[in-house]
N, C-alpha and C positions, 0 to 999 in steps of 0.2 A: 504494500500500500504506500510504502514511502515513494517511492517508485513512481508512484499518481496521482499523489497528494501531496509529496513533498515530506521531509523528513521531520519537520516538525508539526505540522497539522496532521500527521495518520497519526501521532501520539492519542490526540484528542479524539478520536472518531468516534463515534457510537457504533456500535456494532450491526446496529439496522444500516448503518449509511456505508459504510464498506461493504456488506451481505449483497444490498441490492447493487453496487459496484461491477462486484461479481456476478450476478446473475447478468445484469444488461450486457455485459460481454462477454458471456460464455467462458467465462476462467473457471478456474476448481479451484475452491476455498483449502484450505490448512488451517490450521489450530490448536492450542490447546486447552481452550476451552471448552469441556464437554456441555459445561453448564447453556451454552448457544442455545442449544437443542432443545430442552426447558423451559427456556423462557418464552412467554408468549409474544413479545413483537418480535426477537427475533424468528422464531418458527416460521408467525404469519411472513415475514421477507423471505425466509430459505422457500416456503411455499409459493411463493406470489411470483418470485421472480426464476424458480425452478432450478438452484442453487445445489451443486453437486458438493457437498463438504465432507471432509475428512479430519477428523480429531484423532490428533496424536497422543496417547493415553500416557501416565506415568508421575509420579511427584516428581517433583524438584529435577527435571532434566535437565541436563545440558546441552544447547544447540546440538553437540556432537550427536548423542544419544537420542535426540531427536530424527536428526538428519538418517540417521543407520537404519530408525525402526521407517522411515519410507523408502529407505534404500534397499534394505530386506523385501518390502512388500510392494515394491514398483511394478511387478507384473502382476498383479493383487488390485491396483488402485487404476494400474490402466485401461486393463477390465473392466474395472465396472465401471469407468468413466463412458463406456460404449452404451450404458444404461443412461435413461434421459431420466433428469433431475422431476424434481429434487431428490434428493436421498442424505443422509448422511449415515457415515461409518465411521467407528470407532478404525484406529491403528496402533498395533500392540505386536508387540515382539517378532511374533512370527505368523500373523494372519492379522485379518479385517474382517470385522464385523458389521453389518447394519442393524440399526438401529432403527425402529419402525415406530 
């Protein structure tokens, strides 16, 4: 999001306004916020705008340990990206799960 917003306004963002971000241009969300998925305005954006996400699971990660668990499940996450949104899935060690 820094990326598109700039690096210090995607500080600030709400998470509906980056969500819908992504949907308008067909990108895949990342996160590790499972809690996205719970809440109800974000939901209503991951649904409105048909928003393909993936939550990367784990306490206190480190980007590294981050980065590994979609680099372990990169042919997992490419997959189902051939599935039309919205959807979200958990990523975790060594699989991906949806969450419905």
């Amino acid at each position: 999001m820094s990326e598109h917003f700039g690096e210090e306004d995607s500080q600030y963002l709400r998470d509906e306004e980056w969500l819908k971000v992504v949907g308008e241009n067909g990108w895949v969300a990342f996160t590790k916020d499972r809690n996205i998925f719970r809440k109800q305005a974000e939901r209503a954006v991951l649904e409105s705008y048909e928003v393909k996400c993936f939550c990367v699971t784990g306490k206190d990660m480190s980007g590294r340990e981050c980065a590994n668990k979609i680099l372990k499940n990169l042919k997992r996450i490419e997959e189902a990206c051939y599935e039309p949104g919205p959807f979200f899935y958990t990523v975790q060690s060594t699989k991906i799960e949806k969450i419905d």
